[in-house]
Structures are given as structure tokens and as C-alpha cells.
N, C-alpha and C positions, 0 to 999 in steps of 0.2 A: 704668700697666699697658699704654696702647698703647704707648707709646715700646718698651716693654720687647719689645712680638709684633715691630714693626718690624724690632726687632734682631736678634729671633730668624728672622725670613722673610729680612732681610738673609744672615743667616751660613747657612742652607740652602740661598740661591740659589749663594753662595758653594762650597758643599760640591757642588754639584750641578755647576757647571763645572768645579770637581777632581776629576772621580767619580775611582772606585779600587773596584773589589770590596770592598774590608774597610773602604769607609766605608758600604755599604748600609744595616746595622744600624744605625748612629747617623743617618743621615738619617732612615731610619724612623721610629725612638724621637722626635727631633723633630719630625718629621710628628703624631705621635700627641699629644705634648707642647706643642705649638703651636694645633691642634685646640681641647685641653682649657683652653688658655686664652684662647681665642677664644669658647668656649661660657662661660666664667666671665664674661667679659667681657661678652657680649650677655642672661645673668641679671640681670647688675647693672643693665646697660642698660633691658632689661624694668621692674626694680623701678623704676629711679628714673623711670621713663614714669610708671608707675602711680603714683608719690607727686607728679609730676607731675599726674592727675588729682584727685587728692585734694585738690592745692591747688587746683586750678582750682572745684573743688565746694566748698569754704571761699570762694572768691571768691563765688562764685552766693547760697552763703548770708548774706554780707553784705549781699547787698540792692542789689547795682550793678545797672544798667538793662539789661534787656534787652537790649539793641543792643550794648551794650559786651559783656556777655556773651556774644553769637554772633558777635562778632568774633574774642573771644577762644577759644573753642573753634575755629573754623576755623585761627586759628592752630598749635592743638596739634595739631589731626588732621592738617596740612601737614606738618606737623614728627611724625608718628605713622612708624613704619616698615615700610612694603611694601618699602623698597628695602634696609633691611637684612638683613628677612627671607628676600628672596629669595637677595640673598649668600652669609648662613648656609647656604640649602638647597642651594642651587649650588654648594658648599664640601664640604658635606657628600657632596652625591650623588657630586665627583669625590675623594674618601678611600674611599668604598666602592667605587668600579670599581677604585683602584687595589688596593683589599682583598679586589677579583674576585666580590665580595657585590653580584650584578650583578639580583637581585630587590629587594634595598631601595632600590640607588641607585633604581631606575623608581620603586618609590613615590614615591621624597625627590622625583624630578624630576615626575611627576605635577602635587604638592603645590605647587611651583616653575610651570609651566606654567599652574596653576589662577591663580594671583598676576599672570602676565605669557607670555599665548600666543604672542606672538611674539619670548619672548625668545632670540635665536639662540643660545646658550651652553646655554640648556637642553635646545633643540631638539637640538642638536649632540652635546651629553651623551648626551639618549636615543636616536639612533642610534649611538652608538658601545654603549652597550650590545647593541644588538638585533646589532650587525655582532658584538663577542664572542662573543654567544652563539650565533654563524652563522646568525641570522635576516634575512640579507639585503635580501628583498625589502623587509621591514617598515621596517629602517634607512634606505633607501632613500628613503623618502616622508620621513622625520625629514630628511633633507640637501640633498632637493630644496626641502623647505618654509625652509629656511636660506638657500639659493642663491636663491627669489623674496624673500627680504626683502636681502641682501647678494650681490647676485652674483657677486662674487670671493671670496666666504669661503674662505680658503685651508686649514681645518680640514675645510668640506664636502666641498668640493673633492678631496682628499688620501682622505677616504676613499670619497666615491664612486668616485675611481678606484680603489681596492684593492678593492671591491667588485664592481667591472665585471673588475678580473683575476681575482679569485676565481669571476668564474662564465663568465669568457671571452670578454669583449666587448671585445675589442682597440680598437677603434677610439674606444672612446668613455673607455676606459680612461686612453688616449694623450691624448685631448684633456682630461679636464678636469688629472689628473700633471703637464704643459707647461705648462698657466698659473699652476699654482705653483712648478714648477723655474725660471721665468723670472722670478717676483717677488726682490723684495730685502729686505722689510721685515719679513717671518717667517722666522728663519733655521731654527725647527726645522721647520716647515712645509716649508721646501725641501730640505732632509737627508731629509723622508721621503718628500717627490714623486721625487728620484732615486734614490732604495732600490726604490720602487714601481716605477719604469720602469725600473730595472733589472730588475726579477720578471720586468715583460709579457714585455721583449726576451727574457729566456730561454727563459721559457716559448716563444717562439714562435721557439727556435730562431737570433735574431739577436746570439750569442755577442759579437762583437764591439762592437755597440751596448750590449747588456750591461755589458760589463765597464767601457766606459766610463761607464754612468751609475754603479753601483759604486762606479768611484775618483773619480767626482765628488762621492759618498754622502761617503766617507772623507775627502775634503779639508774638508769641511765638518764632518763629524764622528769624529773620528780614533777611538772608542773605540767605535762602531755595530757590537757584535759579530755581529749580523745578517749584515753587508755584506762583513765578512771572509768568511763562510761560503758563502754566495753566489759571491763572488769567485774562491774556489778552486774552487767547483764547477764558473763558467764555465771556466777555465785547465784542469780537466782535462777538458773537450768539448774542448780543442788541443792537447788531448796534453801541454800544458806542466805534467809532472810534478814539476819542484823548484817553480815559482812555488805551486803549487795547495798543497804540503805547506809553501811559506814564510806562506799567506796561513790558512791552518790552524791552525800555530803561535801566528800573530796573535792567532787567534778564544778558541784555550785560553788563551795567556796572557791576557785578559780577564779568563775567569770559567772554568775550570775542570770548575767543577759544573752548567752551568745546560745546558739542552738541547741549545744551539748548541756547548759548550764540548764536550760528551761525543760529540755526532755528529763532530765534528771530527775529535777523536781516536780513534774507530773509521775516519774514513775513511783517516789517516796510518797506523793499521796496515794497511790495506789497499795502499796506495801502495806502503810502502818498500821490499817486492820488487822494487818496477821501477826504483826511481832506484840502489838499495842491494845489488845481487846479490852481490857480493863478500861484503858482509858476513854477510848474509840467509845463504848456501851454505858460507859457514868456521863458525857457529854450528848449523848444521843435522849439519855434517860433526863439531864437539865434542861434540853430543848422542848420536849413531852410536855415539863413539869410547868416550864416560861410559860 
């Protein structure tokens, strides 16, 4: 059974480096498929604990000594699982944010935190929910309480800074974004520290340092349909009208359908009177004529 999830988290991680719009569903489906047999798994696990106990209490009833007997339960209670369980919960809690069921991850994480308070992953979990649900300030103590037990955690890091640009604290925004775009050892950690500084820079008007964190997003992550959309928003602060509709194009071919994809293409109809007048004015002049 495990060789079998291995294979299957192998061939997902797999599908997840190929992404493609018309693989979503089937990554999905095995996310979900994967889950259910991880929970199958850690049932069985549970039973064979308990039939585990059962012999250990067939032991006791034989009538072995005392001593040997509390050896022997400390061995099983060693070998009893806090640490699988918190896996499970931590597993769980990140299926439901990505399921946006962002009240029951808190419980699941909760439940997880109860097991192990300063476990960073969980800590880290429950501000990313509180920052979804645009509870900032609250998220905030979750990432700082991450940062005094790991102080480069490039996940706290990454959203405290998204956090600081979401409510306009420039400066501290910049610094903790920097210490992840400079790390090496998180690559998707630093795909989103340059997406993030690219936000600040535009936000605050620094077009050009923008567009370069951007196409530094894109080198690392060619399919960040975010970055695309961005990217042409900076181009047209410069008037650079074909770059901004080439870098639009990019964004719908992606995805189409998804929010980034459909703003996109309302902005390109917007545009192509200015790069396109020839044509724009011979279709206006056929409509007259109809």
C-alpha cells in the first residue's frame, strides 16, 4: 500500500512540473484519490496499534514480571503515534485551504497545535488561512511566532511580506520579500518573494524595478499566470502598448477562464484601438456601410 501512495505523490509531483490547464482536474482527482488512501492507510495503521495493545495485555496476563512489563509498554507508547497524527492533521488541514474550506482547516490546525505548539508548518498553515480570509493582523502573530522559532522561514517570510504590501508598509514589506528572493534552496519560495516585490514596486510607482522583479518571477516560473498580468499592466504605465497586449496574450493562453485570464482579455479589448487603428476604423467604416 505505501510503495503504491509513493508512486502515486511521485507521478503528481510529476504532473505538477508539467502543469497545463487541462491537467487541473486530474491532479485534483488524485489529490483527492491520494488523501483517501492515506486515510485507508493510517485506519489500518490505528487497528494494527490497537491489536498491538491487545497483545501487549495477553503479555501482562501471562504473568511476566512487572519490570519487564513496564518496559515493555514504554516501548509501545514510544513507538504509539503523535507524530503520525500530526502529519495526518497537517495533511489534512493543507487539502482543505486548498479546498478554500478555510473554517475547518483552523479546526484541523487547532487540533494539530494542541499535539505540537510550536510546530512551524502548523503555525504557518494557520496564518495563511487568517491572511485568505484577509485577517491580517491576526495572521501576522501566526508568522511572527514561525520567524522566533526559525528565523529564515522562507514561507513566513514570503507572507509576512505580502501582508505588509497589503496594508502598505513598504519598507518592511521589502525587507523580509529580499531575504527570500536571495535564498537558493526554496525555489517556489523565491518565484513568489519576486512576484511579491514586484506588487510593492508597482504599487509604489517604481515601474521599472517592477517589471524587473516580474521577469525575474517568469524565469523561475514560466507558467505564474499572475506575473504575466502584472507584467503588462507595468508596460502599459510606459506606454509600451504591443509588449503589454504580447504579455496578456501570455496570461490567457494559460487559463482562459480564470480571473487573471478574463481580466486580461477585457484589458486587450481595451488596447487594440491604439496599437490597431487601421483596423479598429476599416471594421467600424463595414458596420456604417452593413
Amino acid at each position: 500500500m505505501f510503495e503504491e501512495i509513493k508512486k502515486k505523490i511521485e507521478e503528481l509531483k510529476r504532473l505538477v512540473r508539467e502543469y497545463t490547464p487541462d491537467k487541473e482536474k486530474m491532479i485534483k482527482d488524485m489529490i483527492k484519490n491520494v488523501y483517501i488512501d492515506i486515510a485507508s492507510g493510517i485506519k489500518y495503521l490505528n487497528q494494527a496499534q490497537n491489536e498491538l495493545r491487545n497483545i501487549a495485555q495477553s503479555v501482562r496476563d501471562k504473568k511476566r514480571s512487572q519490570v519487564d512489563m513496564n518496559r515493555f509498554y514504554s516501548f509501545v507508547r514510544a513507538r504509539s503515534s503523535p507524530e503520525l497524527d500530526l502529519a495526518t492533521l497537517l495533511d489534512r488541514a493543507w487539502n482543505l485551504i486548498v479546498m478554500e474550506d478555510y473554517d475547518e482547516a483552523m479546526s484541523v490546525l487547532k487540533n494539530a497545535l494542541d499535539i505540537d505548539p510550536k510546530n512551524t508548518r502548523a503555525l504557518g498553515l494557520s496564518g495563511l488561512v487568517l491572511m485568505n480570509k484577509e485577517l491580517y493582523d491576526e495572521a501576522m502573530l501566526y508568522f511572527q511566532k514561525v520567524l522566533l522559532i526559525e528565523p529564515n522561514n522562507p514561507f513566513a517570510l514570503n507572507n509576512l511580506g505580502f501582508i505588509c504590501y497589503k496594508k502598505g508598509i513598504w519598507g518592511e514589506a521589502i525587507e523580509h520579500l529580499s531575504k527570500v528572493a536571495k535564498q537558493t534552496r526554496d525555489r517556489v519560495a523565491r518565484l513568489y518573494a519576486n512576484f511579491y516585490l514586484g506588487l510593492v514596486y508597482y504599487e509604489r510607482g517604481m515601474i521599472i524595478d517592477a517589471i524587473k522583479f516580474f521577469e525575474d518571477t517568469l524565469k523561475i516560473g514560466p507558467n505564474l499566470q499572475d506575473a504575466y498580468y502584472y507584467l503588462a499592466l507595468a508596460e502599459l504605465k510606459r506606454y509600451e502598448f504591443q509588449k503589454a497586449v504580447e504579455y496578456f496574450e501570455r496570461c490567457i493562453k494559460i487559463d482562459k477562464d480564470s480571473k487573471y485570464g478574463r481580466l486580461a482579455a477585457e484589458e486587450v479589448e481595451k488596447i487594440r484601438p491604439l496599437i490597431e487603428p487601421e483596423r479598429i476604423l476599416k471594421k467600424h467604416g463595414e458596420n456604417k456601410t452593413g
